[in-house]
PLY file of the C-alpha trace (Angstrom):
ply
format ascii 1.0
element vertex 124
property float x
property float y
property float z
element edge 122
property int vertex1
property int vertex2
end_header
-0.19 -39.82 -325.74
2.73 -37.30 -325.17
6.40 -38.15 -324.88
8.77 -35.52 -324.47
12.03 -35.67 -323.27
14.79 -32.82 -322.27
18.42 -33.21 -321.85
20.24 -31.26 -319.60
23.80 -34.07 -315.25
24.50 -34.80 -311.07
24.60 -33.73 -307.17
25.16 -35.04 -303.84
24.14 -34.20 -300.45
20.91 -34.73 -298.13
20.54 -30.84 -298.00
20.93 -30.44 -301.86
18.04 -33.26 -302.02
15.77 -31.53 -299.83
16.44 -28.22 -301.86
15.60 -30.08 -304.74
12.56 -31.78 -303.67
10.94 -29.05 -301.89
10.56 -26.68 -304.82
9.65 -29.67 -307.27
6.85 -30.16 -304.81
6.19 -26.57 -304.46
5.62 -26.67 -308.11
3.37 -29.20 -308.59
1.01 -27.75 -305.23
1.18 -24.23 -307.02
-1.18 -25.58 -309.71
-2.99 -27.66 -307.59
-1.66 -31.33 -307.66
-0.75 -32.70 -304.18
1.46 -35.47 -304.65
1.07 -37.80 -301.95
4.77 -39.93 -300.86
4.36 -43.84 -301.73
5.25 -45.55 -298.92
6.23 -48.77 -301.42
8.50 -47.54 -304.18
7.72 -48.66 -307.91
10.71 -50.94 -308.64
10.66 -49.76 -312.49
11.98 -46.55 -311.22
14.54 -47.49 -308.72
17.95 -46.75 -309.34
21.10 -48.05 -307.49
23.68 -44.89 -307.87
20.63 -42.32 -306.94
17.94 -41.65 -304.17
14.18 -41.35 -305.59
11.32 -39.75 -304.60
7.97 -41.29 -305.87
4.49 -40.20 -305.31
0.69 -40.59 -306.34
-1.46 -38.34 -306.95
-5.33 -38.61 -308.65
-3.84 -37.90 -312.66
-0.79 -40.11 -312.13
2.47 -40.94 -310.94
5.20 -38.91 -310.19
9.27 -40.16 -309.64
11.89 -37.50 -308.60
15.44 -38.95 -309.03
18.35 -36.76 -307.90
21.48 -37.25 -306.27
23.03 -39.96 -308.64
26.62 -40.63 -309.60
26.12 -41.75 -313.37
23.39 -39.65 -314.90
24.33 -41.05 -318.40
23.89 -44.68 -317.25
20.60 -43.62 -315.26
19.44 -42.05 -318.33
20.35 -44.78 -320.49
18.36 -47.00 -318.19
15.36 -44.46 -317.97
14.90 -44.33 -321.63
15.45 -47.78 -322.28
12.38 -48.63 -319.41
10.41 -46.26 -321.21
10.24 -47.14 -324.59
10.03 -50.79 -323.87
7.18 -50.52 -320.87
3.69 -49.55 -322.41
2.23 -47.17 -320.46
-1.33 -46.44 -321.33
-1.55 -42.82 -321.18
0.84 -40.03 -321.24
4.27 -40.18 -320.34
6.67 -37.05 -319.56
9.99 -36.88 -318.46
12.49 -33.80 -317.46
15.78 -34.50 -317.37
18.36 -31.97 -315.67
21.93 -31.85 -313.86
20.28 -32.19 -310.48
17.41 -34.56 -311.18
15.19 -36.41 -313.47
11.53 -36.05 -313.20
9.09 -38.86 -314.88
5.22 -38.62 -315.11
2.98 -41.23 -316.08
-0.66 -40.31 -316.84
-3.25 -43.20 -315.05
-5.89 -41.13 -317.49
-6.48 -39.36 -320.40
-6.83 -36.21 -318.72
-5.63 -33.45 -321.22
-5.84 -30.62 -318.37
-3.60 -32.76 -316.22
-0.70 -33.12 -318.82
-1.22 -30.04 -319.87
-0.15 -28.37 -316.02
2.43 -31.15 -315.81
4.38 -29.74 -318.95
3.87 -26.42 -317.54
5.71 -27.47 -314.44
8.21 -28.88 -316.61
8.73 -25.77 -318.48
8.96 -23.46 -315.27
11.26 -25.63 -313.61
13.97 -26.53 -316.17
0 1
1 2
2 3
3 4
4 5
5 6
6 7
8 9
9 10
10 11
11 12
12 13
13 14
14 15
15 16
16 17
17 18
18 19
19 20
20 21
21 22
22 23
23 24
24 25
25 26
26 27
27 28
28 29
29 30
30 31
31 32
32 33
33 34
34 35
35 36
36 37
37 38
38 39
39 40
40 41
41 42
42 43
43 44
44 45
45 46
46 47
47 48
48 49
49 50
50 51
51 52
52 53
53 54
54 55
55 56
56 57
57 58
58 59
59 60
60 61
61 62
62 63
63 64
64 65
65 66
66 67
67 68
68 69
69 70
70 71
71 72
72 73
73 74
74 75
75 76
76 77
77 78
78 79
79 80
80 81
81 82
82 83
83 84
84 85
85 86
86 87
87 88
88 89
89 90
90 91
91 92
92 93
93 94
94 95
95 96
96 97
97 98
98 99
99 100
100 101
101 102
102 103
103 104
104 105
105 106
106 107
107 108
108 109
109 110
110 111
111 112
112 113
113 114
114 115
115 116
116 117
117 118
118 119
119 120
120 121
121 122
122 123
C-alpha cells in the first residue's frame, strides 16, 4: 500500500469548478481511466464548506473536492478520515489551493496506482 500526501489552499465559483473538474477528468481519460459520476456520494468524503465530485471507476474511487472556504479544517478532517479508516489497498491523495484529490485502490493493481501518481504528478 502507498500513501502519499502533498501540501499545497481555496476558490470559489461554479465556472472555476468546472475549470477545475474538466481538466482533472481530462487527466485521468488521457491515460485511459474513465471515471464514471456516483450518483450517491460516499459520506466519508463529504464536506460542508466545499462542493465534491466523486466517481467510480474499475481500479477505484476517485473524490475531487474544490471550492471550500477552510482548506486547513478540510484537510485536517481529510487526514484525520484517512489514517483512522482502513482502506485495503492503496490510498493517494493531492492536495492543492484549488482542490484536493483522494484515490482509493478497490485492488492491488500496481499499473493502476502507478498512472494515478502520474496524474498526480502532471497535475500539481
Amino acid at each position: 500500500m502507498f500513501f502519499s500526501i502533498i501540501i499545497l489552499s481555496s476558490c470559489n465559483s461554479n465556472s472555476q469548478a468546472e475549470s477545475i473538474v474538466k481538466p482533472i477528468l481530462s487527466e485521468f481519460q488521457e491515460k485511459g481511466i474513465i471515471l464514471n459520476e456516483k450518483t450517491e456520494k460516499s459520506k466519508i468524503f463529504t464536506f460542508a464548506g466545499s462542493d465534491e465530485k466523486h466517481y467510480d471507476f474499475n481500479g477505484g474511487s476517485v473524490y475531487i473536492l474544490y471550492d471550500f472556504g477552510s482548506k486547513d479544517r478540510i484537510v485536517d478532517k481529510l487526514k484525520t478520515i484517512l489514517a483512522e479508516t482502513e482502506f485495503p489497498y492503496g490510498v493517494n491523495s493531492l492536495y492543492t489551493d484549488q482542490f484536493i484529490i483522494v484515490f482509493i485502490a478497490n485492488d492491488g493493481n500496481r499499473e493502476v496506482e502507478e498512472k494515478v501518481e502520474y496524474i498526480f504528478k502532471k497535475i500539481k
